[in-house]
C-alpha positions, 0 to 999 in steps of 0.5 A: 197478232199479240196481246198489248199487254205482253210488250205494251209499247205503243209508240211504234204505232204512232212512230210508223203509222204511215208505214203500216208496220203495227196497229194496236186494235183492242187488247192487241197489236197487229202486224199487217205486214208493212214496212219502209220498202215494203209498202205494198206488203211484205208478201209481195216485197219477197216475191218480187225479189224472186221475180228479179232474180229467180236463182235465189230459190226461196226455200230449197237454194236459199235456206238461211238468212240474216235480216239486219236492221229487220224492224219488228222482223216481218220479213223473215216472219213471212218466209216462214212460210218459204222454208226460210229460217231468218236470224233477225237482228237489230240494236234496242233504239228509239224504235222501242221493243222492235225484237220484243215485237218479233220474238212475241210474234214467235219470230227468230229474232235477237238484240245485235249491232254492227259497231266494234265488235264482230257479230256472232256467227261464223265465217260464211254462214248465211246464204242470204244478207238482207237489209232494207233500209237498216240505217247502217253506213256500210261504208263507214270506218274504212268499210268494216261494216260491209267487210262483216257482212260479208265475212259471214256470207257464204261464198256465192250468197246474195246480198239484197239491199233495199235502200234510198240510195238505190233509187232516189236521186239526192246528193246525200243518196248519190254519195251514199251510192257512189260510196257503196258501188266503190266498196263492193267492187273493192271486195270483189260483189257481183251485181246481179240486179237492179230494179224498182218495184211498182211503187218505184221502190229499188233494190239492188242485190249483190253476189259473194265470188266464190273464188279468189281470183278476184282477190288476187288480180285486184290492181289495189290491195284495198281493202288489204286481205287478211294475213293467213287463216282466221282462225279465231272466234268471233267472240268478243272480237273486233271488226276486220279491216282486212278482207276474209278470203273463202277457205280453198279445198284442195283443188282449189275452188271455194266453199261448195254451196250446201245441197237443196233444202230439206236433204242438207239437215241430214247431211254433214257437209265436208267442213272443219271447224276454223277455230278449233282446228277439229275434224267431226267425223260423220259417225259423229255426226249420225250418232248424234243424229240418231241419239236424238231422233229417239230421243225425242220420239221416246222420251220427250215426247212421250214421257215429259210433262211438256205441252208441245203443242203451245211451244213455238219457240225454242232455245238449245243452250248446248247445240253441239252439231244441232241434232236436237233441233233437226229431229224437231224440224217438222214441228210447228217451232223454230230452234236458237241453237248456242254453241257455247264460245268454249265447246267445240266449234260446231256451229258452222256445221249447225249452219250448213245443215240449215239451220241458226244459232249464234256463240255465246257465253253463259256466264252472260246474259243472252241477247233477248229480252225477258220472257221470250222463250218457250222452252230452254234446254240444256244436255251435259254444260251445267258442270263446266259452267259451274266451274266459271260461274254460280250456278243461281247466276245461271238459273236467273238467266234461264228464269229470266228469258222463260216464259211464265207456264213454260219449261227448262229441260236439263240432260245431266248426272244426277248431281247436277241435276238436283243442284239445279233442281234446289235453285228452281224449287226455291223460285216456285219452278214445278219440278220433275227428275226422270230416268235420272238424267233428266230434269223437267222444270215448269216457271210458274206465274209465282212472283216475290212480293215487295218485301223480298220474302 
């Protein structure tokens, strides 16, 4: 449950009334885990998928997940509980507050659309797709939309899709669903199941090949497959009309599936960035690993002014391979790992290690609504960015996603460090320079009265 206060938006209340997403009971909206296909409850709704197809192995195969069209996110929400880390995606529409609703109730969450452009993430990321019933016609403009999901599906990943076409029998479902099948048998998805629930509810799930045998051997080059390697970021980049083929390793099989979860956080899996063409070594990668574990241990914990205990969720604004979110993983938090779209491209590796996060630019505001981050943190990235753009412009945003009460950690030189420091005792921040690297940073309630003073 939430404070009404903190999103007072009731008119989802009204708007899915019957579908048992939301109530508002008092000061508070509660969330009893309902939704357009999960009529009897969430709870259930997962179960039964692993039910139907046991292979999916919430929590220890299947680790990462992209939840499109995810209403107020219940589904990822409860498979928290499974070890499962959900990227919650959804436009702001009619709905109203939907990702609001999800990152107050400390849910992985973040305002996306599957339009022009193509989503955030890297090629073959997600283990799992799910969508149910996300209103997008995956079919549409030649198949772009389907062709994206699929782009950052991980060879041999599922796609679950839980949808009126998969089960009623209306002209408009039938089209829908005859459109659907021709579209996955063109990109060459395996379907592994179908059934309905005991509310007659159907889902269908669909497998990404692992090979490119399929590809290679279809009668029609339709969709035509894409000309050469990708090689390009997905940043601010339109949706293919081609078909991504997986990367081959040199003897000739597709991307191996990470190892079971937990032992993939630890493990560099043998991938090189697609973008930057740069080979991370595994010193790298344990050096970094082992630079934060002390940290953490030594100095965050310890030392800062930071109440760990009220922090649920995290933003990490420089993530680099994801080693400060790995040493946090047995805390009660989850982790918004960016990789900015001009560092390093690491977030395949972020990825791989089971962990989420997306690219960005932080000369742009973030995907998120104000005042929906616990805590924000930033290592060695206020310099390059001064470089592009203001450093005020850059506080404004970190005050704008922070939560009041709560904390902005700045790892940097000195001279950054009291630069940044300047702009966010000038917003009535409670601030603190330790070991002179460090700034710790606390938003108060403080607010500029009407007249601007």
């Amino acid at each position: 449950r939430i404070w009404y206060n903190n999103v007072p938006h009731p008119k989802l209340v009204e708007y899915k009334k019957d579908q048992n997403w939301v109530r508002k009971s008092g000061n508070y909206f509660v969330f009893p885990g309902g939704g357009t296909q999960f009529k009897a409850g969430v709870t259930r709704y997962i179960r039964f998928i692993e039910q139907i197809m046991p292979q999916i192995k919430w929590g220890t195969h299947a680790r990462t997940v992209l939840d499109v069209g995810c209403g107020v996110a219940s589904f990822g929400g409860y498979l928290l509980d499974r070890n499962v880390i959900t990227m919650s995606i959804a436009p702001k529409d009619e709905h109203e507050a939907q990702i609001q609703f999800a990152l107050e109730r400390g849910i992985p969450a973040f305002l996306a659309v599957i339009g022009t452009q193509k989503l955030p993430f890297p090629d073959n990321s997600f283990d799992v797709i799910h969508c149910a019933r996300c209103r997008v016609h995956w079919y549409a403009d030649g198949g772009k939309p389907l062709l994206e999901l699929n782009r950052v599906l991980r060879p041999g990943g599922y796609y679950i899709w839980s949808a009126t076409p998969v089960y009623r029998r209306g002209k408009r479902d039938e089209d829908d669903w005859n459109a659907m099948v021709t579209l996955t048998k063109s990109i060459c998805w395996r379907t592994v199941v179908k059934s309905k629930d005991i509310n007659r509810i159907g889902v269908v799930i669909y497998q990404k090949p692992t090979s490119n045998s399929c590809y290679t051997e279809r009668k029609n080059n339709e969709p035509p497959l894409c000309s050469g390697s990708n090689g390009h970021s997905p940043w601010y980049t339109p949706l293919d009309s081609c078909l991504l083929l997986p990367a081959l390793s040199k003897s000739g099989a597709g991307n191996s599936w990470p190892i079971s979860w937990p032992e993939r956080l630890n493990i560099r899996s043998s991938t090189s960035s697609e973008n930057s063409s740069t080979w991370f070594s595994q010193e790298n990668f344990d050096s970094d690993t082992k630079n934060w574990n002390g940290l953490i241990s030594e100095v965050y914990s310890s030392e800062f002014a930071v109440n760990w205990s009220s922090i649920r969720n995290v933003m990490d604004m420089n993530a680099g391979f994801g080693g400060f979110a790995a040493s946090l993983i047995d805390r009660p938090l989850w982790v918004m790992n960016v990789v900015p779209f001009d560092q390093p491209d690491t977030l395949p590796i972020i990825f791989n290690r089971g962990l989420i996060g997306v690219y960005h630019d932080w000369c742009e505001s973030f995907n998120t609504y104000p005042r929906t981050y616990d805590l924000l943190h930033m290592s060695y990235l206020l310099q390059s960015l001064a470089n592009r753009c203001d450093i005020i412009e850059i506080a404004a945003e970190i005050d704008r996603i922070l939560r009041p009460g709560r904390w902005f950690v700045l790892q940097d030189n000195i001279g950054m460090i009291r630069k940044m420091d300047r702009v966010l005792r000038s917003l009535h921040y409670k601030t603190a320079i330790m070991r002179r690297q460090f700034l710790v940073a606390r938003k108060s309630f403080w607010r500029p009265d009407s007249t601007g003073s």
